[in-house]
The first five atom37 places (N, CA, C, CB, O) and aatype in JSON, in Angstrom:
{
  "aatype": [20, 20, 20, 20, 20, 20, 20, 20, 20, 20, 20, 20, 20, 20, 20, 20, 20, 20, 20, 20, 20, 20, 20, 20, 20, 20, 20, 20, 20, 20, 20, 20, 20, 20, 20, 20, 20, 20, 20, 20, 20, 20, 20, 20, 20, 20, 20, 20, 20, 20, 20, 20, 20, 20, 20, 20, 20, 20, 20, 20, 20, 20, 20, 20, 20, 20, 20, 20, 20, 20, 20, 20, 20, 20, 20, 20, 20, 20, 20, 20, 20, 20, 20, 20, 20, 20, 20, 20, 20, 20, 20, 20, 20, 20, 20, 20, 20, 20, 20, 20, 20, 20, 20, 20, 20, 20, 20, 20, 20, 20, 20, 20, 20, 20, 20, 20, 20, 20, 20, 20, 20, 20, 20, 20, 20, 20, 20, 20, 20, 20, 20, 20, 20, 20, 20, 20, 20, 20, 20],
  "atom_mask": [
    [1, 1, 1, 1, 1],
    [1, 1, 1, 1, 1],
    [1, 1, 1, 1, 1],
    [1, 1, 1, 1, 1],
    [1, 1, 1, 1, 1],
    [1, 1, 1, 1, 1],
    [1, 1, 1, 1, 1],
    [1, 1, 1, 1, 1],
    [1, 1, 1, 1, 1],
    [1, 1, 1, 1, 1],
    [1, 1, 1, 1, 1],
    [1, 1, 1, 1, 1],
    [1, 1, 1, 1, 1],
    [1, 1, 1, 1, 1],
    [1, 1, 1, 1, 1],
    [1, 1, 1, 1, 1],
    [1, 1, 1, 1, 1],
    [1, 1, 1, 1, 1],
    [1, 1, 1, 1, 1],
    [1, 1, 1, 1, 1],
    [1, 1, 1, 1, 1],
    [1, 1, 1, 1, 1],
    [1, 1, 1, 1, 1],
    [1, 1, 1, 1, 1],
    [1, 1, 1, 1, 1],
    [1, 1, 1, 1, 1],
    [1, 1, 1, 1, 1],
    [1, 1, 1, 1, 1],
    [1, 1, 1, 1, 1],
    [1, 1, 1, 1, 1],
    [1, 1, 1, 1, 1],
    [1, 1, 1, 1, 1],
    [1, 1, 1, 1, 1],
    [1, 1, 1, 1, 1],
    [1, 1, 1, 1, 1],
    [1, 1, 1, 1, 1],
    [1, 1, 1, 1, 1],
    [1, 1, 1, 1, 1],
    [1, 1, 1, 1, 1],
    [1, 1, 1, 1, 1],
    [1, 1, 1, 1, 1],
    [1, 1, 1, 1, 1],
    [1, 1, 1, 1, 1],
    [1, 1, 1, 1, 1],
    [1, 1, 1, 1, 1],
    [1, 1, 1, 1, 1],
    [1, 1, 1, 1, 1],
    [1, 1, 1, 1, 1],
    [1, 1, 1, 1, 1],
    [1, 1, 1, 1, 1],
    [1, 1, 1, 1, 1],
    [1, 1, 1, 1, 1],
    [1, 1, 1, 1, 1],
    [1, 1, 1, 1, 1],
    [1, 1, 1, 1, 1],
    [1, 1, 1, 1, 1],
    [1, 1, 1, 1, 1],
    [1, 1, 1, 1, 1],
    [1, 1, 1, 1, 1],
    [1, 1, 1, 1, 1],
    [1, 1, 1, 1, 1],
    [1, 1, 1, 1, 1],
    [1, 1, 1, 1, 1],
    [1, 1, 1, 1, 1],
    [1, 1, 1, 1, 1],
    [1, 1, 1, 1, 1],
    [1, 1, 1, 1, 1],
    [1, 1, 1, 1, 1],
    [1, 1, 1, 1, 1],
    [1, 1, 1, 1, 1],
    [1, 1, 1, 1, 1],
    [1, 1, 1, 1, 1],
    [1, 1, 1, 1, 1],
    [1, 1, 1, 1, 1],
    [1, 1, 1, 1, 1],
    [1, 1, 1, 1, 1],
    [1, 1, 1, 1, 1],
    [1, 1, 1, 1, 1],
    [1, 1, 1, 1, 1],
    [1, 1, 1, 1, 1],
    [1, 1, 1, 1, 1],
    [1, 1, 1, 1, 1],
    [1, 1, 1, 1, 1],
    [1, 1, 1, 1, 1],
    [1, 1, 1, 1, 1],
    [1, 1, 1, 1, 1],
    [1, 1, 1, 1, 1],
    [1, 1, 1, 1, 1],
    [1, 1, 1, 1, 1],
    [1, 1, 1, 1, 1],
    [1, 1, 1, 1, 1],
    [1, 1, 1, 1, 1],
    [1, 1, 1, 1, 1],
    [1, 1, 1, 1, 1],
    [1, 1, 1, 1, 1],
    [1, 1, 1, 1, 1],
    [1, 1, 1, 1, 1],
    [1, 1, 1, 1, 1],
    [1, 1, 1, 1, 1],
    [1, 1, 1, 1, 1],
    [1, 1, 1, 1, 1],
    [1, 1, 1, 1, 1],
    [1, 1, 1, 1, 1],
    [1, 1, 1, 1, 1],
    [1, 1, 1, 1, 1],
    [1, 1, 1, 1, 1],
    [1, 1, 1, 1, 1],
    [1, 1, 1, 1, 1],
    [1, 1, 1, 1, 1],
    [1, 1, 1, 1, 1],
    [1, 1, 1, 1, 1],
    [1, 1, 1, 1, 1],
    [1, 1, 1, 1, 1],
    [1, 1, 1, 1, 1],
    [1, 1, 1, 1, 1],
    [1, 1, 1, 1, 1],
    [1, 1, 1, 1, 1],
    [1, 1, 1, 1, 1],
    [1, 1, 1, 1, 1],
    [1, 1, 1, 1, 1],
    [1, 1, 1, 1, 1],
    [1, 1, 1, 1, 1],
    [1, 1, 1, 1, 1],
    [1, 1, 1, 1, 1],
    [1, 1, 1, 1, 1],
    [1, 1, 1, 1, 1],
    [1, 1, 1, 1, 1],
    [1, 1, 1, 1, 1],
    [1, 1, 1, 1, 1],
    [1, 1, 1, 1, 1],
    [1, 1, 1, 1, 1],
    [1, 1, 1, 1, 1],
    [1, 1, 1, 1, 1],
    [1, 1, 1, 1, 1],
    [1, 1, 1, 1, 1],
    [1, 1, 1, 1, 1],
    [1, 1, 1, 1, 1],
    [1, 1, 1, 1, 1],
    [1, 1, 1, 1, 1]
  ],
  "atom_positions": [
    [[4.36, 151.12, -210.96], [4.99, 151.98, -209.98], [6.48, 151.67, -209.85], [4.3, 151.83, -208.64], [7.43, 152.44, -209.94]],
    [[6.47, 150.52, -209.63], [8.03, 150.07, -209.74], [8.97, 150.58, -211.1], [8.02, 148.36, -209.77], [9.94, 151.32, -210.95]],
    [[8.6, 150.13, -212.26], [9.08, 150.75, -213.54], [9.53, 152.22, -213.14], [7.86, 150.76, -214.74], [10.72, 152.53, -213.13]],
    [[8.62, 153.01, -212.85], [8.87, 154.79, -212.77], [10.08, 155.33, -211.31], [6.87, 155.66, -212.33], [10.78, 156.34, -211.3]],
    [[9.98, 154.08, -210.04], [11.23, 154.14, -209.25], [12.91, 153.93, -210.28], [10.96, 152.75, -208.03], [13.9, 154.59, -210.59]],
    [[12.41, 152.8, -210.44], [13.56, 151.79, -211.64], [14.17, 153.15, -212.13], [12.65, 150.57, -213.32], [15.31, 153.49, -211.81]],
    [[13.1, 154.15, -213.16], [13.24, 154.89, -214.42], [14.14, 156.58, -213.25], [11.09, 155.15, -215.52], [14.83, 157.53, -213.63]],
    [[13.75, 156.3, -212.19], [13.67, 157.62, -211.42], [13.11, 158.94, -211.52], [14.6, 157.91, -211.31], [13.6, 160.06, -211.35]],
    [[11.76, 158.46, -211.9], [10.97, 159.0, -211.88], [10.08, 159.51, -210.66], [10.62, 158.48, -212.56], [9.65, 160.66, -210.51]],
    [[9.9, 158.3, -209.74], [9.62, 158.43, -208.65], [10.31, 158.07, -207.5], [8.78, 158.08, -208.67], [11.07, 157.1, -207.52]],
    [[10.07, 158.93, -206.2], [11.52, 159.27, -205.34], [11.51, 157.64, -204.65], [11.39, 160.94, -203.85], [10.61, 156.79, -204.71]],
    [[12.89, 157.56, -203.96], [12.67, 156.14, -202.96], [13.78, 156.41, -203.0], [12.06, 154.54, -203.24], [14.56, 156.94, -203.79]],
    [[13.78, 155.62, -201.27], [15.32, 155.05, -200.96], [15.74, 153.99, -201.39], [15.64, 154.83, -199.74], [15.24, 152.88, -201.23]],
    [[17.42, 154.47, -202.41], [17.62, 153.45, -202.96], [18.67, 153.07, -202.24], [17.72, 153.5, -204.23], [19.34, 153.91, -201.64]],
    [[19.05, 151.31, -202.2], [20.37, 151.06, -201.42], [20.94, 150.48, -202.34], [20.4, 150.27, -200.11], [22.04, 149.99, -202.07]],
    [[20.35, 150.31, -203.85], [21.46, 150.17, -204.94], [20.89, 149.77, -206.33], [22.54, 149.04, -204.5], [19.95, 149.01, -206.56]],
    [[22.0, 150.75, -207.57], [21.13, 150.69, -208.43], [22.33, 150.09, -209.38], [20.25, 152.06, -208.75], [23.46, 150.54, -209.53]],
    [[21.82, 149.12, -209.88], [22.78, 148.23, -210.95], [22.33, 147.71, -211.95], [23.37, 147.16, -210.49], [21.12, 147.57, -212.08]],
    [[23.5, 147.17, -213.18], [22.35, 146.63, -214.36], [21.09, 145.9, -214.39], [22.88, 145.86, -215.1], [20.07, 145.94, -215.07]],
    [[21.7, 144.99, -213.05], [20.76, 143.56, -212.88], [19.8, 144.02, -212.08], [21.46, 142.16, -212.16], [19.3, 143.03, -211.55]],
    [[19.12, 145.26, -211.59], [18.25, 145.53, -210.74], [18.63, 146.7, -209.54], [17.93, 144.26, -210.26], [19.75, 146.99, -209.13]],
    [[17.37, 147.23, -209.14], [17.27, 148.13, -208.09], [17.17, 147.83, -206.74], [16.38, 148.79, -208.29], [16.85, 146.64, -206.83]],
    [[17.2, 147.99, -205.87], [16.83, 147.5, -204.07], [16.59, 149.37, -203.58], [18.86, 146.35, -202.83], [17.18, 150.44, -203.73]],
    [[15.25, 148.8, -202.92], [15.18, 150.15, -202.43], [13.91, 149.94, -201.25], [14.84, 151.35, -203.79], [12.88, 149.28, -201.39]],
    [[14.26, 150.59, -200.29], [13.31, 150.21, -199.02], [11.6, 150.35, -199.34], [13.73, 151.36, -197.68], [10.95, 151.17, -200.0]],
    [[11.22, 149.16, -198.55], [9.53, 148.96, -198.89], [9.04, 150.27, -197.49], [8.73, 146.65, -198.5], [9.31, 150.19, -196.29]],
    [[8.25, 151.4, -198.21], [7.64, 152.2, -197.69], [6.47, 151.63, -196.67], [7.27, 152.96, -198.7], [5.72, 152.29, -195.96]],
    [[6.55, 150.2, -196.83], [5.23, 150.03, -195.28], [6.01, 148.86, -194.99], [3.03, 149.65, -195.54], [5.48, 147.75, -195.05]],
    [[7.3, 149.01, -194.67], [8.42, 147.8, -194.1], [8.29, 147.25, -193.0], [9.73, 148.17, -193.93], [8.23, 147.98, -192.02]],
    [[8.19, 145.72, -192.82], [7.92, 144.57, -191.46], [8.6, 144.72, -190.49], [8.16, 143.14, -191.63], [8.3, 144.42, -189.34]],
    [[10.01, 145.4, -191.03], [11.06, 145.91, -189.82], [11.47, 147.15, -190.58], [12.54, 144.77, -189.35], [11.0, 147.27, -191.71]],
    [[12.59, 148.44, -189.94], [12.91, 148.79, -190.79], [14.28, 148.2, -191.81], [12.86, 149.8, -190.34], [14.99, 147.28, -191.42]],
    [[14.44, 148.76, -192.86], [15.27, 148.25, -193.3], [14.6, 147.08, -193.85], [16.24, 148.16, -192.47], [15.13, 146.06, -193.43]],
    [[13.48, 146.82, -194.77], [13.06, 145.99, -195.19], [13.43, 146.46, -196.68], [11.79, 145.71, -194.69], [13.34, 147.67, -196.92]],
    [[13.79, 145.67, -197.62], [14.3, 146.34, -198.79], [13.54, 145.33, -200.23], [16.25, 146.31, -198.67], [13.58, 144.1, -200.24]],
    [[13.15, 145.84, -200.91], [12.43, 145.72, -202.28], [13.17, 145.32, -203.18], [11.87, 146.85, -202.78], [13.53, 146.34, -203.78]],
    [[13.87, 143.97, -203.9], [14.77, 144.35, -205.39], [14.14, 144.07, -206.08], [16.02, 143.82, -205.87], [13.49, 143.05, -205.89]],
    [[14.0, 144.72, -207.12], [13.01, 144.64, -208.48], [14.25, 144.34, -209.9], [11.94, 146.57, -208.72], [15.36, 144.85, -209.76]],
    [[14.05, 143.74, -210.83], [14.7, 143.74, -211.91], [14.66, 145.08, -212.46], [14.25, 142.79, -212.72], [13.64, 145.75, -212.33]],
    [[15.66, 145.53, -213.06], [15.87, 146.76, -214.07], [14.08, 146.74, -215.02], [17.66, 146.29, -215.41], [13.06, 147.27, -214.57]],
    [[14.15, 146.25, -215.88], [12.95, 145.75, -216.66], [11.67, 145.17, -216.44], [13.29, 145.04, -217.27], [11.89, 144.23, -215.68]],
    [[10.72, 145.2, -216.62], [9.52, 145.06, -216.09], [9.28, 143.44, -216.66], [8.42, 146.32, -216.58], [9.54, 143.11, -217.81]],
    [[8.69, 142.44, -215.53], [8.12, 141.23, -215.71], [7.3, 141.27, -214.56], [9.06, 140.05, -215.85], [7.51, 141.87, -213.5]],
    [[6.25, 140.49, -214.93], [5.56, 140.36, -213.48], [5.64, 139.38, -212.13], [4.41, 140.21, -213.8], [5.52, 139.41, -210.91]],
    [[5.97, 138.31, -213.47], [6.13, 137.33, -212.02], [7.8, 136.3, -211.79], [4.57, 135.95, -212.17], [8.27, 136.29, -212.92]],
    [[8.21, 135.96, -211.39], [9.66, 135.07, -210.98], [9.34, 133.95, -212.73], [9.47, 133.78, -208.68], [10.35, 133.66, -213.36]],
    [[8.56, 133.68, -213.04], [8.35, 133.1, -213.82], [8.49, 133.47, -216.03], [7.25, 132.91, -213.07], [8.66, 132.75, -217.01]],
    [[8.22, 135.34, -215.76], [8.44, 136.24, -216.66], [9.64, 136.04, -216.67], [8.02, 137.49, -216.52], [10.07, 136.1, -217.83]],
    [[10.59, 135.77, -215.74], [12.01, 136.2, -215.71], [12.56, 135.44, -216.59], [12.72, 136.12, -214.45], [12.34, 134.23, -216.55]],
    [[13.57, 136.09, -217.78], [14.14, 135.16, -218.85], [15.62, 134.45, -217.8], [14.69, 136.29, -220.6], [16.35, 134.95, -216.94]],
    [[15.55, 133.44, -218.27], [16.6, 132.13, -217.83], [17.73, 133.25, -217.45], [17.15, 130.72, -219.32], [18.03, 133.52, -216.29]],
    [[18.47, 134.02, -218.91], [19.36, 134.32, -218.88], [19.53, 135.3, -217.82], [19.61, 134.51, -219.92], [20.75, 135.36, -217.62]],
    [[18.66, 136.45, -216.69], [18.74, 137.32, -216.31], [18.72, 136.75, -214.58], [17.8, 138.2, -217.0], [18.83, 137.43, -213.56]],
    [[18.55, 135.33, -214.72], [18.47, 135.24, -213.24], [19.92, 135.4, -212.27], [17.83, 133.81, -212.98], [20.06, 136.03, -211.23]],
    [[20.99, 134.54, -213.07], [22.2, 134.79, -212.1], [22.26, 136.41, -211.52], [23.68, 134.44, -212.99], [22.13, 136.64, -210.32]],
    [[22.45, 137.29, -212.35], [22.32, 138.63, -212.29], [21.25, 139.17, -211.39], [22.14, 139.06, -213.53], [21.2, 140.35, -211.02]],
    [[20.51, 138.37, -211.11], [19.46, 139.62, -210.53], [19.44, 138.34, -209.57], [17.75, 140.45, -211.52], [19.69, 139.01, -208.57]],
    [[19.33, 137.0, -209.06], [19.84, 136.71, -208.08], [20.87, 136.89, -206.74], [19.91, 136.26, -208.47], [20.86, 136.77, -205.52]],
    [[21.73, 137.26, -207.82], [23.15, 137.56, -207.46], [22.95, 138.97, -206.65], [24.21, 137.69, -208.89], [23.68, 139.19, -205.68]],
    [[21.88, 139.98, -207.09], [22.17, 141.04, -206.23], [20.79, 140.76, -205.4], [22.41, 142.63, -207.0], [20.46, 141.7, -204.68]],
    [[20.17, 139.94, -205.38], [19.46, 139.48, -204.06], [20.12, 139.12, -203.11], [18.69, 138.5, -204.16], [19.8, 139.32, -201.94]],
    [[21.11, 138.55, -203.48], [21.96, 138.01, -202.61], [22.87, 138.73, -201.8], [22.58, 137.26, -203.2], [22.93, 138.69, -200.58]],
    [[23.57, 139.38, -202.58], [24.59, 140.59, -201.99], [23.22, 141.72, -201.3], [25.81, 141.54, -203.67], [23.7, 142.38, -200.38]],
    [[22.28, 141.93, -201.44], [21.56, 142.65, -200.52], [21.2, 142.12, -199.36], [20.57, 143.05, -201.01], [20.99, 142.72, -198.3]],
    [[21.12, 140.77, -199.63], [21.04, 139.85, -198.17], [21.53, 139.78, -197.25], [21.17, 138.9, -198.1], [21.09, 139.6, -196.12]],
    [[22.75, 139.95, -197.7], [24.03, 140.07, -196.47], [24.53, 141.69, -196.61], [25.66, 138.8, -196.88], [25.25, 141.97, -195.65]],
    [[24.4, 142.53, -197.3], [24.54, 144.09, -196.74], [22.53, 144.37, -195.5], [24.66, 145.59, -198.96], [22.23, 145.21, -194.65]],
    [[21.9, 143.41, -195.97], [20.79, 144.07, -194.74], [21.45, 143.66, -193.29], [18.94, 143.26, -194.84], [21.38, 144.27, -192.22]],
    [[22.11, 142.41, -193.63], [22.41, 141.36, -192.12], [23.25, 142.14, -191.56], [23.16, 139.72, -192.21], [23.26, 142.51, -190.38]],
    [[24.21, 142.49, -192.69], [25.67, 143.02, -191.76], [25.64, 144.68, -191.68], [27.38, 142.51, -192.7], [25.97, 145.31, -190.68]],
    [[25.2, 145.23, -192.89], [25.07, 146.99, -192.5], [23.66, 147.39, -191.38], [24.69, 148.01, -194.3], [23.45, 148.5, -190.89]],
    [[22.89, 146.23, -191.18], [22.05, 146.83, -190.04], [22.48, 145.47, -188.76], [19.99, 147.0, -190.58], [21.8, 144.84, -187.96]],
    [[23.46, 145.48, -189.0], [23.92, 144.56, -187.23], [22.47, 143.15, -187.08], [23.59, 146.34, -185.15], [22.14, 142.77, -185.96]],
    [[21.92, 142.67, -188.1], [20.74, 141.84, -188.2], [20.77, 140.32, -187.61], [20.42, 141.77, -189.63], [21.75, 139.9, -188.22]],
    [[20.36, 139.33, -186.88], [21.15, 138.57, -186.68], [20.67, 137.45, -187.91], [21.18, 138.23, -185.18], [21.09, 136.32, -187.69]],
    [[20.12, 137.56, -188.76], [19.61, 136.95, -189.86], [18.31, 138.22, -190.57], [18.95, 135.29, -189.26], [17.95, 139.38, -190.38]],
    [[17.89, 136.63, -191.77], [17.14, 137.91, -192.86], [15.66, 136.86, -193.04], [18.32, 138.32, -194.95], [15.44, 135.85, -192.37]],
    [[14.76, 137.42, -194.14], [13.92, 137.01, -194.48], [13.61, 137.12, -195.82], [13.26, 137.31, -193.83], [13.66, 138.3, -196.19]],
    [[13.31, 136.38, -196.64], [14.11, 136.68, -197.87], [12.55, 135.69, -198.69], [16.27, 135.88, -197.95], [12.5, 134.46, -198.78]],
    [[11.55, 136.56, -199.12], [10.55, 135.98, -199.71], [9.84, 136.63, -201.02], [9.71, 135.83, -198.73], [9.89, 137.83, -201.25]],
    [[9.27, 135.82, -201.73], [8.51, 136.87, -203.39], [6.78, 135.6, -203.31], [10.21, 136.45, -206.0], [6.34, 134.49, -203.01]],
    [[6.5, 136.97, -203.87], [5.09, 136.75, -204.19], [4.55, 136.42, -205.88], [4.43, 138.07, -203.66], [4.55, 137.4, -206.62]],
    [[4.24, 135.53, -206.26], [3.52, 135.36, -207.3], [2.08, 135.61, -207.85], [3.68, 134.5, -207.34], [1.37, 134.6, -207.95]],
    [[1.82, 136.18, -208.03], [0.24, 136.91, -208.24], [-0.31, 136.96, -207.51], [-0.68, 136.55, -208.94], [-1.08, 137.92, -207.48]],
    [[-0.35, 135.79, -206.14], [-1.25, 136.07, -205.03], [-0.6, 136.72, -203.83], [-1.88, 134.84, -204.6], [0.47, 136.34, -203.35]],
    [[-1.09, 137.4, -203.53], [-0.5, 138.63, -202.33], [0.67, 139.41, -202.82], [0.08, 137.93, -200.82], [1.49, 139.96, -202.08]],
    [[0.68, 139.42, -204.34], [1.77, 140.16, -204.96], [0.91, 141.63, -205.35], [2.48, 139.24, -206.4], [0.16, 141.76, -206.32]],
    [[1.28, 142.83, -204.19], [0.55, 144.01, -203.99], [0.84, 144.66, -205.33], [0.97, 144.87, -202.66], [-0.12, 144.82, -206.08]],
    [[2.13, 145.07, -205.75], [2.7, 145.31, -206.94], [2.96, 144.78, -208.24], [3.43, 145.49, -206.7], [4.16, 144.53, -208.3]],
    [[2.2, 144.41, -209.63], [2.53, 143.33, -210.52], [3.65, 143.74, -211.24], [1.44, 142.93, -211.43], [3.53, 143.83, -212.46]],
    [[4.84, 144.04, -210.67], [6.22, 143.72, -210.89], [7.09, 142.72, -210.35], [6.76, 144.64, -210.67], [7.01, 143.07, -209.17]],
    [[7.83, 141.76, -210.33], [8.43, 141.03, -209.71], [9.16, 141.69, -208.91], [8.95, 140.28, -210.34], [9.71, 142.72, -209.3]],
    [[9.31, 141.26, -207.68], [9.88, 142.3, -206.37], [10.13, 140.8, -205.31], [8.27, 143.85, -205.56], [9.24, 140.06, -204.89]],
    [[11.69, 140.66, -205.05], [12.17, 139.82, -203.5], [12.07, 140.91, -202.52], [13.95, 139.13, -203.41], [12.8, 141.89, -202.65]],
    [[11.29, 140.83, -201.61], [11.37, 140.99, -200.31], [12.71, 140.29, -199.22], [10.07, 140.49, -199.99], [12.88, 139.13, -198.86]],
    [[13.46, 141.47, -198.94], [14.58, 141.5, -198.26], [14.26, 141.81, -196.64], [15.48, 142.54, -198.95], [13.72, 142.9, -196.49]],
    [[14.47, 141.14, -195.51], [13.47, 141.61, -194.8], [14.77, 141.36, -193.1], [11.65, 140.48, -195.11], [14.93, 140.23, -192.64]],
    [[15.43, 142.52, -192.5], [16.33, 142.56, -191.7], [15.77, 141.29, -190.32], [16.52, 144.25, -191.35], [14.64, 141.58, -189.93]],
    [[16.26, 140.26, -189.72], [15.51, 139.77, -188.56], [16.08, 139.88, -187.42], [15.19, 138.55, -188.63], [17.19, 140.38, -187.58]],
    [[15.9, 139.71, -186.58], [16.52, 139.79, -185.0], [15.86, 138.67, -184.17], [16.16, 141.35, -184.17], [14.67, 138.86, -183.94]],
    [[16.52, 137.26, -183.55], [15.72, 136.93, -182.81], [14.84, 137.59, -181.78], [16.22, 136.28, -182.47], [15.13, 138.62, -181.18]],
    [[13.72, 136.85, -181.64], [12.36, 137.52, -180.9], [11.81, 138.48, -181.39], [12.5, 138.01, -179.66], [11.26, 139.31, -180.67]],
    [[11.83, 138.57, -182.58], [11.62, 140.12, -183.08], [9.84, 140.06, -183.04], [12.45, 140.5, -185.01], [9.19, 141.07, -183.3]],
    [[9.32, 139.01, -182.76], [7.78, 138.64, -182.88], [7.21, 138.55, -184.74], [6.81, 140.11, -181.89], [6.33, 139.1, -185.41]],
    [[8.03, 137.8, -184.92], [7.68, 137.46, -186.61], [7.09, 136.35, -186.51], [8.9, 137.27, -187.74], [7.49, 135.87, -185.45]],
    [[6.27, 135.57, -187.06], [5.81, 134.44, -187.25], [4.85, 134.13, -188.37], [5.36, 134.15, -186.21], [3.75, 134.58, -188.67]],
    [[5.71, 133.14, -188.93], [4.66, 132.49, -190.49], [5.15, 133.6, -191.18], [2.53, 132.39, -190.52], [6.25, 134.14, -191.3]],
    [[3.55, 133.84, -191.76], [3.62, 134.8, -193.11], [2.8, 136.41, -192.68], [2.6, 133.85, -194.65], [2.8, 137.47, -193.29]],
    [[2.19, 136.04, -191.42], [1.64, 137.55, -190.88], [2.85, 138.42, -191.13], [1.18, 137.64, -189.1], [3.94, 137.95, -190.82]],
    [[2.81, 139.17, -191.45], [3.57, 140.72, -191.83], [2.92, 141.54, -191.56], [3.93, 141.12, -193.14], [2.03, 142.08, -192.22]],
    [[3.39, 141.82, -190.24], [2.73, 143.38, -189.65], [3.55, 144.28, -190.38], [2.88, 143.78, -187.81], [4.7, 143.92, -190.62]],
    [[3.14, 145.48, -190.82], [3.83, 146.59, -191.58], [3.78, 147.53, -190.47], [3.11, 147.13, -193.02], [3.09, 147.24, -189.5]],
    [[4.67, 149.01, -190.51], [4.56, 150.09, -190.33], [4.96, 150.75, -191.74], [5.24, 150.4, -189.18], [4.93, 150.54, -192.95]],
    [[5.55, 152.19, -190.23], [6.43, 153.22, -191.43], [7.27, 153.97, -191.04], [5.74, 154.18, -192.2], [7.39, 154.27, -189.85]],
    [[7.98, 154.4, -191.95], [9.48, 155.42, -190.96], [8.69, 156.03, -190.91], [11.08, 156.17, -191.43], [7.71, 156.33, -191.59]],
    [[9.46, 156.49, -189.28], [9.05, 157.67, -188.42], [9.56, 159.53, -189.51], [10.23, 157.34, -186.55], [8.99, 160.61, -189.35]],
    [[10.41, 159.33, -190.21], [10.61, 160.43, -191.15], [11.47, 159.56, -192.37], [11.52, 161.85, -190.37], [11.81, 158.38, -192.4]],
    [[11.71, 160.93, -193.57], [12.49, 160.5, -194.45], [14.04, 160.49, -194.2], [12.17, 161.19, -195.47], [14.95, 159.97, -194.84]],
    [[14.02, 161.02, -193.39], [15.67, 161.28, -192.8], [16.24, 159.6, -192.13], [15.63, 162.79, -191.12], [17.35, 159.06, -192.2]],
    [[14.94, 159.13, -191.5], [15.37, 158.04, -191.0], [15.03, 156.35, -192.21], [14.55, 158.13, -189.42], [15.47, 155.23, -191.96]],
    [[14.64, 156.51, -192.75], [14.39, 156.14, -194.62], [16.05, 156.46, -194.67], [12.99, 157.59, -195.97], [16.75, 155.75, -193.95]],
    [[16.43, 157.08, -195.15], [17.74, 157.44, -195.97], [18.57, 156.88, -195.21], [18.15, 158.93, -196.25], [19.49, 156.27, -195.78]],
    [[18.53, 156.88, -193.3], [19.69, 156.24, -192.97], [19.85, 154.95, -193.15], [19.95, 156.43, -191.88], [20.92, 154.36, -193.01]],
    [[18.5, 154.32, -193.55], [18.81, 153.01, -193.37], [19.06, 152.32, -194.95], [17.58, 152.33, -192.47], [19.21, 151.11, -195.14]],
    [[19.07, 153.18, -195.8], [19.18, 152.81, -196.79], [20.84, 152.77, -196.82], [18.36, 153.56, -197.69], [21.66, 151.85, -196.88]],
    [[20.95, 154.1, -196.75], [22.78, 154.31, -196.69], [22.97, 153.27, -196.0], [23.58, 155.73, -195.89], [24.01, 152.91, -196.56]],
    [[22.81, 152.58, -195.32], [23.64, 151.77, -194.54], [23.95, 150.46, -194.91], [23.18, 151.7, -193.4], [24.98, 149.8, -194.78]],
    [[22.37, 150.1, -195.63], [22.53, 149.14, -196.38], [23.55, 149.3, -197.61], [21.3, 148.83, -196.73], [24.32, 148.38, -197.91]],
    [[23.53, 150.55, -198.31], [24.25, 150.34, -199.36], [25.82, 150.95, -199.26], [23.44, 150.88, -200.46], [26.57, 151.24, -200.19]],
    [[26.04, 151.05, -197.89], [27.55, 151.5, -197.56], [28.16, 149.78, -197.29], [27.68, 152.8, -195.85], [29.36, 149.47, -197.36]],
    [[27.05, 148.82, -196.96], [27.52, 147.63, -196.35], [27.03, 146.39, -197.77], [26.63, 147.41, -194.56], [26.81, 145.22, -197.46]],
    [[26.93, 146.75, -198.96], [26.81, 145.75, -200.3], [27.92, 146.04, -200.75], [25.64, 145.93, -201.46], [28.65, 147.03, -200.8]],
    [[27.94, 144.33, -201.27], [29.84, 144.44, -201.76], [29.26, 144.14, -203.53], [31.43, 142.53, -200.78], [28.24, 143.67, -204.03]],
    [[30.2, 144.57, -203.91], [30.41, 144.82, -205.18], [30.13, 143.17, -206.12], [32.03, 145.54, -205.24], [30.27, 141.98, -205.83]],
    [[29.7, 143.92, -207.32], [29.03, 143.0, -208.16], [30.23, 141.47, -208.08], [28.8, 143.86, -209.91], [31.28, 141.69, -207.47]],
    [[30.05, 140.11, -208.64], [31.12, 139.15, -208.62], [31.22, 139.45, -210.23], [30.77, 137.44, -207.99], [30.3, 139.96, -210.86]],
    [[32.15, 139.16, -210.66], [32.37, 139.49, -212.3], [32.34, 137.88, -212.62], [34.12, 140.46, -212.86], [32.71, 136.97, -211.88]],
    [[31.89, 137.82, -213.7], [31.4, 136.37, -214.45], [32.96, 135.67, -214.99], [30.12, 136.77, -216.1], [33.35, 136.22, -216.02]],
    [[33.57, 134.97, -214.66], [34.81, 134.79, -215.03], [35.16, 133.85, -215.8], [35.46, 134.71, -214.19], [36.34, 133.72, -216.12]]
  ]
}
């Protein structure tokens, strides 16, 4: 499923699409503004991932980290991946996850919902990806 988002094949909000990978909001998100990055290329687990591709696709874990914090006013993030177990999708996927103190998070329970529409999906994507700063160039 992920591959055919990646390929754009199938619709999603994306908050950014780059060599090193996609970010695009998880459709049953813990808050909103919970965001998905998947590598460009299909591996399944953090472990598939070749050596060479991690700075790169780290790197825009990272810069999504701080466009969730700062384009949704967040006062921190949550920032977790699954390895085969409780990994719903067998694509490698970081969970980007907006926090707010008291927000009633605790451990690893992840209560899900869902946007209330697609209109409100898109804003929060835009926002995230009006507030990601640009790739660092390898120097």
């Amino acid at each position: 499923m992920f591959c055919e988002i990646v390929a754009g094949r199938v619709p999603a909000f994306v908050a950014a699409s780059e060599p090193d990978g996609v970010a695009f909001l998880d459709t049953r998100p813990v808050f909103p503004g919970h965001v998905l990055v998947v590598p460009r290329f299909h591996v399944v687990t953090l472990l598939d991932l070749p050596a060479g591709s991690l700075a790169g696709f780290f790197g825009l874990v990272q810069r999504v980290t701080a466009a969730v914090q700062s384009g949704l006013d967040a006062d921190g993030s949550f920032v977790a991946m699954n390895n085969i177990v409780s990994q719903s999708v067998p694509h490698l996927h970081c969970h980007v996850v907006p926090r707010r103190r008291k927000d009633g998070l605790r451990g690893f329970f992840w209560p899900r919902g869902k946007y209330a529409s697609d209109d409100e999906a898109a804003g929060y994507a835009s926002r995230i990806g009006a507030a990601l700063a640009p790739p660092v160039s390898a120097s």
